[in-house]
N, CA, C and O atoms as a Maestro MAE file, in Angstrom:
{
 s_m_m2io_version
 :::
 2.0.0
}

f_m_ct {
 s_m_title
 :::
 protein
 m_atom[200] {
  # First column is atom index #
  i_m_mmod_type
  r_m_x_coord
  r_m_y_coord
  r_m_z_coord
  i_m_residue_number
  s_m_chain_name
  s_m_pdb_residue_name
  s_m_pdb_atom_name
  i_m_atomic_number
  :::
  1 25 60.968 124.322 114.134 1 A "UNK " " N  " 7
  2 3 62.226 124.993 113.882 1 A "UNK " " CA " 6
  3 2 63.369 124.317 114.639 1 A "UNK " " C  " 6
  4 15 64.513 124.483 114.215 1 A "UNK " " O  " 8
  5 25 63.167 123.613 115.663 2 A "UNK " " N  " 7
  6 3 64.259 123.008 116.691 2 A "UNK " " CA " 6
  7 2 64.095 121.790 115.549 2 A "UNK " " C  " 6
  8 15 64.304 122.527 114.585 2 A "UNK " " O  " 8
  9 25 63.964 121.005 115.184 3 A "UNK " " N  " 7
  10 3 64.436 119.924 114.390 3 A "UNK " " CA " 6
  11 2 65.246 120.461 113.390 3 A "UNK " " C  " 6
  12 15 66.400 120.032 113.376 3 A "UNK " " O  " 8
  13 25 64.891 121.420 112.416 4 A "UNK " " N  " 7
  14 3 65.195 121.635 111.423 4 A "UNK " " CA " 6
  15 2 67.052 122.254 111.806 4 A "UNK " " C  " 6
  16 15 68.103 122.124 111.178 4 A "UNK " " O  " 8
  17 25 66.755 122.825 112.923 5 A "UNK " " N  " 7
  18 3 67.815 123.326 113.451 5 A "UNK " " CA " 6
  19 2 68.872 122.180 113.612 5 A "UNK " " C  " 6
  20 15 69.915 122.028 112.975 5 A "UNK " " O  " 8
  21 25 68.362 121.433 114.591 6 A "UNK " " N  " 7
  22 3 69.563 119.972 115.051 6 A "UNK " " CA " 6
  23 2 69.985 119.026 113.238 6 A "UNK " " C  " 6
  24 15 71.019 118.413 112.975 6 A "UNK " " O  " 8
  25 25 68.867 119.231 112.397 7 A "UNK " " N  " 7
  26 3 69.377 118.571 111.173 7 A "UNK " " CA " 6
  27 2 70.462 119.851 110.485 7 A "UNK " " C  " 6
  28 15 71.335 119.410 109.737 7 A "UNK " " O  " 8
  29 25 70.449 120.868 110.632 8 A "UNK " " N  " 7
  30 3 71.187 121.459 110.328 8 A "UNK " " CA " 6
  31 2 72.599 121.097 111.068 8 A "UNK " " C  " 6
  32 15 73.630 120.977 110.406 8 A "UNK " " O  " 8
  33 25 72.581 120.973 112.128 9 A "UNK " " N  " 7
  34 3 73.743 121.039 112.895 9 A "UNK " " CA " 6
  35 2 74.421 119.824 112.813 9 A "UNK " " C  " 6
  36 15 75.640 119.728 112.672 9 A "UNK " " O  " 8
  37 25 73.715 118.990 112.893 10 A "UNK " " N  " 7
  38 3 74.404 117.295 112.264 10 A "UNK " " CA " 6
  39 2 74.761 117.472 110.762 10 A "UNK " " C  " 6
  40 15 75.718 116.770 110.433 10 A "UNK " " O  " 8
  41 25 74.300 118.138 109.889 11 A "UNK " " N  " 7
  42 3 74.971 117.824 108.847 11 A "UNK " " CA " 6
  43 2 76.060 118.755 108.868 11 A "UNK " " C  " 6
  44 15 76.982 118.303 108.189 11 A "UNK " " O  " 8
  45 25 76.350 119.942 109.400 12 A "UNK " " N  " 7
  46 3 77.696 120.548 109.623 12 A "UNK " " CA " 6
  47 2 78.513 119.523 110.129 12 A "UNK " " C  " 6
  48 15 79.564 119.211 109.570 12 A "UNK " " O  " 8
  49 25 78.022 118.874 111.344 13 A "UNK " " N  " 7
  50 3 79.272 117.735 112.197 13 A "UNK " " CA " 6
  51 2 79.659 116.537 111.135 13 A "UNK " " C  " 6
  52 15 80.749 115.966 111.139 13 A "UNK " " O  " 8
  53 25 78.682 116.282 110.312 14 A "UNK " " N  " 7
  54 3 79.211 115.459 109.224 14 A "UNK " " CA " 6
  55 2 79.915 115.501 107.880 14 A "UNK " " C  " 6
  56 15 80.672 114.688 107.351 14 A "UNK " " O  " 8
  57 25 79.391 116.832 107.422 15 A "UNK " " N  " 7
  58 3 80.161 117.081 106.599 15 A "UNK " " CA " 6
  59 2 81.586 117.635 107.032 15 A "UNK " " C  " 6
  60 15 82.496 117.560 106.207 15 A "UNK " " O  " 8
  61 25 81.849 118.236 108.398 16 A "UNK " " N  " 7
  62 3 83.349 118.275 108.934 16 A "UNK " " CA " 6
  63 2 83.809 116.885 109.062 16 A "UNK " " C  " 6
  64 15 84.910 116.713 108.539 16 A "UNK " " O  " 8
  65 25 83.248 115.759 109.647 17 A "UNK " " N  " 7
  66 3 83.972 114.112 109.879 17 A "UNK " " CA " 6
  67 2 84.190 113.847 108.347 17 A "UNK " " C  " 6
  68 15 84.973 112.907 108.212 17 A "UNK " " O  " 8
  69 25 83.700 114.432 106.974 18 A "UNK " " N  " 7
  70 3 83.889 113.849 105.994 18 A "UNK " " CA " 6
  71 2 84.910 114.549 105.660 18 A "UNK " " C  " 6
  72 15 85.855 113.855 105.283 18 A "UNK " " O  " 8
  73 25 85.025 115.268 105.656 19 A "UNK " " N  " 7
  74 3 86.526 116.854 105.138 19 A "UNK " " CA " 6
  75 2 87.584 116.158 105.870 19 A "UNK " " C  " 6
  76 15 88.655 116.162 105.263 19 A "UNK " " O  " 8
  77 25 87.593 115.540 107.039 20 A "UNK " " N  " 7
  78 3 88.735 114.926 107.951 20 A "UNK " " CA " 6
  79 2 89.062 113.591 107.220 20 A "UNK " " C  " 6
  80 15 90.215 113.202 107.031 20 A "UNK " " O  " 8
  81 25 87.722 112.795 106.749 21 A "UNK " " N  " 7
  82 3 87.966 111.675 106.405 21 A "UNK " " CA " 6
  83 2 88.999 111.864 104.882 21 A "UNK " " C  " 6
  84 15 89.880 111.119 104.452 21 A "UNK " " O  " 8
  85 25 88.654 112.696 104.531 22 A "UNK " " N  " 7
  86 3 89.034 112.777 103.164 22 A "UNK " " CA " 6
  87 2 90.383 113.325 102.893 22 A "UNK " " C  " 6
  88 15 91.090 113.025 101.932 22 A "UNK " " O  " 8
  89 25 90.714 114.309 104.008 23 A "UNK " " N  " 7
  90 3 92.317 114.678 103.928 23 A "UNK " " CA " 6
  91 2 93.420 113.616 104.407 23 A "UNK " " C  " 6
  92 15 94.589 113.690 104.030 23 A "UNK " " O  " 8
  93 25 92.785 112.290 105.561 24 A "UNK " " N  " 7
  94 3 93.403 111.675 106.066 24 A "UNK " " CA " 6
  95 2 93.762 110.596 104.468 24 A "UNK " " C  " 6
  96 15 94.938 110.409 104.154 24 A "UNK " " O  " 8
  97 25 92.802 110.090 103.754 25 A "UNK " " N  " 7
  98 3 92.412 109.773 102.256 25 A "UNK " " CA " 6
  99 2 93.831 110.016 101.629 25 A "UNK " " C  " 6
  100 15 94.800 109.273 101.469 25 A "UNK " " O  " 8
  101 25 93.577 111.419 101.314 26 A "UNK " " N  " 7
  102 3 94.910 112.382 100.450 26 A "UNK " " CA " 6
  103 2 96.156 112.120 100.952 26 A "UNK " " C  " 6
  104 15 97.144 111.949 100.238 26 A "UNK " " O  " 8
  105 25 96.158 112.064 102.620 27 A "UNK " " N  " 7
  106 3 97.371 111.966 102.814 27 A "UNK " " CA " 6
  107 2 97.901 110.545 102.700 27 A "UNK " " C  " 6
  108 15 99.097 110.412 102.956 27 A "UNK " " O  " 8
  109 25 97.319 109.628 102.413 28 A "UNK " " N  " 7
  110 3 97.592 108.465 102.509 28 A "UNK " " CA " 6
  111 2 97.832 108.457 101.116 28 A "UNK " " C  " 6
  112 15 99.001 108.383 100.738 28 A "UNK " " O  " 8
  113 25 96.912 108.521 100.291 29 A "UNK " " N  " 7
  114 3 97.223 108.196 98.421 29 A "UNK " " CA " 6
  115 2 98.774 109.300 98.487 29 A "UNK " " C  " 6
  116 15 99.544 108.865 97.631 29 A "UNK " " O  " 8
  117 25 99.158 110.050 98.934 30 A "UNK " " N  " 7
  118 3 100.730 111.275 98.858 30 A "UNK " " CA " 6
  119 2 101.495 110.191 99.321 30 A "UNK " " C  " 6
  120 15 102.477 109.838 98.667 30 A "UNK " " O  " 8
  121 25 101.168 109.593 100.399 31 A "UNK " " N  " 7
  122 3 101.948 108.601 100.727 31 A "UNK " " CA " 6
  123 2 102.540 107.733 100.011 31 A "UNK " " C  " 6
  124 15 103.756 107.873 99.884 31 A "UNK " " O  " 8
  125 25 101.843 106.539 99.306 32 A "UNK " " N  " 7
  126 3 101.733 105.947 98.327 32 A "UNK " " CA " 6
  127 2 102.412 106.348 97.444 32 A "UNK " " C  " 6
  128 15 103.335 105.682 96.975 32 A "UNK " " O  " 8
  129 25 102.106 107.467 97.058 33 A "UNK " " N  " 7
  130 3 102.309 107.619 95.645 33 A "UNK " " CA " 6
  131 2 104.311 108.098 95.981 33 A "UNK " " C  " 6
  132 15 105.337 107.804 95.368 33 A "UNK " " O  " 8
  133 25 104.105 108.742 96.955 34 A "UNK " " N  " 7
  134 3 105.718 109.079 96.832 34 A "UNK " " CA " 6
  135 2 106.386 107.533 97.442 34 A "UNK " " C  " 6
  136 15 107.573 107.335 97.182 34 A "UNK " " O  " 8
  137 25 105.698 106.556 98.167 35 A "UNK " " N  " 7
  138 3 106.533 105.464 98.338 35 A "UNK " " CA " 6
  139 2 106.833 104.795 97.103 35 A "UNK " " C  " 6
  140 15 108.011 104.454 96.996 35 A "UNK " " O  " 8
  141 25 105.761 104.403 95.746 36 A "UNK " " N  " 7
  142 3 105.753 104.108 94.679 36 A "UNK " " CA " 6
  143 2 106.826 104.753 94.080 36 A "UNK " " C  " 6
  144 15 107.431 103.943 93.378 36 A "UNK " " O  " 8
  145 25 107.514 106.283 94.040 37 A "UNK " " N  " 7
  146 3 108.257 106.879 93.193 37 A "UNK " " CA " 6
  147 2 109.794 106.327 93.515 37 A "UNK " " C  " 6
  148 15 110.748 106.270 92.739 37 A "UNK " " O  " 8
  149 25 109.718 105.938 94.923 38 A "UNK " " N  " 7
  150 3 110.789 105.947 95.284 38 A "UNK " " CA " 6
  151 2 111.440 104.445 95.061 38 A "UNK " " C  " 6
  152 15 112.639 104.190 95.173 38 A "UNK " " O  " 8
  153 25 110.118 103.250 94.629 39 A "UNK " " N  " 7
  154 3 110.464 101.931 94.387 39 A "UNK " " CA " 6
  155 2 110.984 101.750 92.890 39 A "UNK " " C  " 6
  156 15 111.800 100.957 92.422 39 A "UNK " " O  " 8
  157 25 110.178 102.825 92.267 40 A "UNK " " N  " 7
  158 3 110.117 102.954 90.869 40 A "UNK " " CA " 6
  159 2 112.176 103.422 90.538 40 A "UNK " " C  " 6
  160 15 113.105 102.848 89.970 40 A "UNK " " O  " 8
  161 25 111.989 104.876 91.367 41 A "UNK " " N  " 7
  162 3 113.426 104.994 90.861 41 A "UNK " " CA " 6
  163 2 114.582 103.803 91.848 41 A "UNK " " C  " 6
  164 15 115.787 104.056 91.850 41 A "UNK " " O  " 8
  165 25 114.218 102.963 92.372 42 A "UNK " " N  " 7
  166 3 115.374 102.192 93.020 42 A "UNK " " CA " 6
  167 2 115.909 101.152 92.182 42 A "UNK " " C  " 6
  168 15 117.041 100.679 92.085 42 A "UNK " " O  " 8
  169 25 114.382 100.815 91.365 43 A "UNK " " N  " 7
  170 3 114.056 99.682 90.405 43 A "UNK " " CA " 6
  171 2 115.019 100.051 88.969 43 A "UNK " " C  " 6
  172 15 115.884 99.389 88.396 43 A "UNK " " O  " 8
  173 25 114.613 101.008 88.773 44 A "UNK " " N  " 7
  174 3 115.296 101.892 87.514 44 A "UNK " " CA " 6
  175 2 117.041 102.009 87.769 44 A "UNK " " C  " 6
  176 15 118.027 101.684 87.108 44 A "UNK " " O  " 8
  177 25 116.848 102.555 88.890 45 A "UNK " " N  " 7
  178 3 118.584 102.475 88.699 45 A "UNK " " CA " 6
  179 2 119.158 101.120 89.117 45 A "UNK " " C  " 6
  180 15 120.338 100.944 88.812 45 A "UNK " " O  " 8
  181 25 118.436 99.988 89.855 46 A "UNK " " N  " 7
  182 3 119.056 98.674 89.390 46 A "UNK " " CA " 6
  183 2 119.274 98.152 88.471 46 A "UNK " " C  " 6
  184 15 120.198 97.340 88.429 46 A "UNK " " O  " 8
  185 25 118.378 98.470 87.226 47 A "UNK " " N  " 7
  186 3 118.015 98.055 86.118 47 A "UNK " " CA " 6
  187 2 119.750 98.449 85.361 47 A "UNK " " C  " 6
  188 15 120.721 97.754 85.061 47 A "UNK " " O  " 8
  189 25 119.414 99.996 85.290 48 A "UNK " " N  " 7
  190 3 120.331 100.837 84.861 48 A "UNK " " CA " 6
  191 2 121.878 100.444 85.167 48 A "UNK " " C  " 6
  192 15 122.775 100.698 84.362 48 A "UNK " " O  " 8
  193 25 122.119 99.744 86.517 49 A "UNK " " N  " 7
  194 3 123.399 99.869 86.944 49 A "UNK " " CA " 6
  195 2 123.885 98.547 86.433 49 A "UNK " " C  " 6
  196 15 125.018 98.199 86.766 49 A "UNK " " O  " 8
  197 25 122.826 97.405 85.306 50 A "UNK " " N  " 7
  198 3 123.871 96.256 85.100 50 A "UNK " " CA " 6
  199 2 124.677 96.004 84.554 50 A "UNK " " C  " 6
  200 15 125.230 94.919 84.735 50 A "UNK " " O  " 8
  :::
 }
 m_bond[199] {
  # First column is bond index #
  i_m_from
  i_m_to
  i_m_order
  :::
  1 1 2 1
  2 2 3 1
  3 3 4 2
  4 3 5 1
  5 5 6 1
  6 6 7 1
  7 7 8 2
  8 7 9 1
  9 9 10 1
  10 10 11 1
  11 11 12 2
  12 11 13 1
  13 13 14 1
  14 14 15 1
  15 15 16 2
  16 15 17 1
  17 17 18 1
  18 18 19 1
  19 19 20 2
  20 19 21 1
  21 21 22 1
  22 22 23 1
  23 23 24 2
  24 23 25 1
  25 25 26 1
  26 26 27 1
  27 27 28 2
  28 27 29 1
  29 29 30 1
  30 30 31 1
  31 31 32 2
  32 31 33 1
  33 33 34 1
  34 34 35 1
  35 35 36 2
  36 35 37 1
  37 37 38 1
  38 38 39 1
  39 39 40 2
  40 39 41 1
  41 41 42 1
  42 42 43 1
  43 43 44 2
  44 43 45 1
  45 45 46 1
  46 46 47 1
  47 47 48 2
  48 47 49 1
  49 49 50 1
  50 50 51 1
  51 51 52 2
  52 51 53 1
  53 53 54 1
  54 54 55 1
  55 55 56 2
  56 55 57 1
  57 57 58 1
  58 58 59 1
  59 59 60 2
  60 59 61 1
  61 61 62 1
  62 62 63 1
  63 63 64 2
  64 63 65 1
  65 65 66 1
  66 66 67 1
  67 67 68 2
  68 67 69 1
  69 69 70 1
  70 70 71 1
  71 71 72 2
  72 71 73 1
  73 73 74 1
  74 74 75 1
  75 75 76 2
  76 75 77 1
  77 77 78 1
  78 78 79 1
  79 79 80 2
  80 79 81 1
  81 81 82 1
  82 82 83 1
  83 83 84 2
  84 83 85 1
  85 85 86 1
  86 86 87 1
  87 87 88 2
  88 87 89 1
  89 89 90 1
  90 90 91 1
  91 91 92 2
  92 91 93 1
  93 93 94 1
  94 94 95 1
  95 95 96 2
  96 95 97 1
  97 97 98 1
  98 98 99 1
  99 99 100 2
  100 99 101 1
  101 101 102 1
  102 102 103 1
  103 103 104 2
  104 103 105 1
  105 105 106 1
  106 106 107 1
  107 107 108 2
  108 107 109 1
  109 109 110 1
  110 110 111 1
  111 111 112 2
  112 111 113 1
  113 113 114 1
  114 114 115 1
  115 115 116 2
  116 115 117 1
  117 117 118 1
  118 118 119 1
  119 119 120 2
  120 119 121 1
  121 121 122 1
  122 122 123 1
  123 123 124 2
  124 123 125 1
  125 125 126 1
  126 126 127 1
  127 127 128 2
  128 127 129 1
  129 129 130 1
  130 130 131 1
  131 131 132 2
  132 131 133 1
  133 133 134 1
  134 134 135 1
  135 135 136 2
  136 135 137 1
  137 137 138 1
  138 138 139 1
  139 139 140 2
  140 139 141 1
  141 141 142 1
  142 142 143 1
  143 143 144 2
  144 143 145 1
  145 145 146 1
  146 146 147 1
  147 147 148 2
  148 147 149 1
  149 149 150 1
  150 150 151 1
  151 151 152 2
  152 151 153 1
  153 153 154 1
  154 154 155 1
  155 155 156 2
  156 155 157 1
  157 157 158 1
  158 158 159 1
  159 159 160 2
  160 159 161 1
  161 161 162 1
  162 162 163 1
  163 163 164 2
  164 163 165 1
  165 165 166 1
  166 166 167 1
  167 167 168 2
  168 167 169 1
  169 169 170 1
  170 170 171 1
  171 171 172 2
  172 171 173 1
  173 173 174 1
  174 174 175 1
  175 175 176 2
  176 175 177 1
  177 177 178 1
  178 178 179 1
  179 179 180 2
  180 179 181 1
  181 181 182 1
  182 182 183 1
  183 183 184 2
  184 183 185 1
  185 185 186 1
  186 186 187 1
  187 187 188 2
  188 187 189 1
  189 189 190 1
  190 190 191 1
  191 191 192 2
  192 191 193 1
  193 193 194 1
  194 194 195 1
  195 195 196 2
  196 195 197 1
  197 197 198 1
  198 198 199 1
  199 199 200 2
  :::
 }
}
């Protein structure tokens, strides 16, 4: 029962390091994606302003 226990408890600690890994993930692709919007409309209204 003490093994089964510590494999229990490591996969809680890992599946929390993966939930962390994965929001840090999200926040990075939000990143992106709003730096992309903002090249997109700079691009557009250069385009626009000739």
């Amino acid at each position: 029962m003490t093994m089964l226990r510590k494999y229990w408890t490591e996969a809680d600690a890992r599946c929390e390091d993966l939930r962390r890994e994965l929001a840090g993930a999200e926040d990075f692709a939000r990143s992106l994606h709003a730096h992309l919007a903002r090249l997109v409309g700079a691009a557009t209204e250069s385009v626009a302003g000739r």
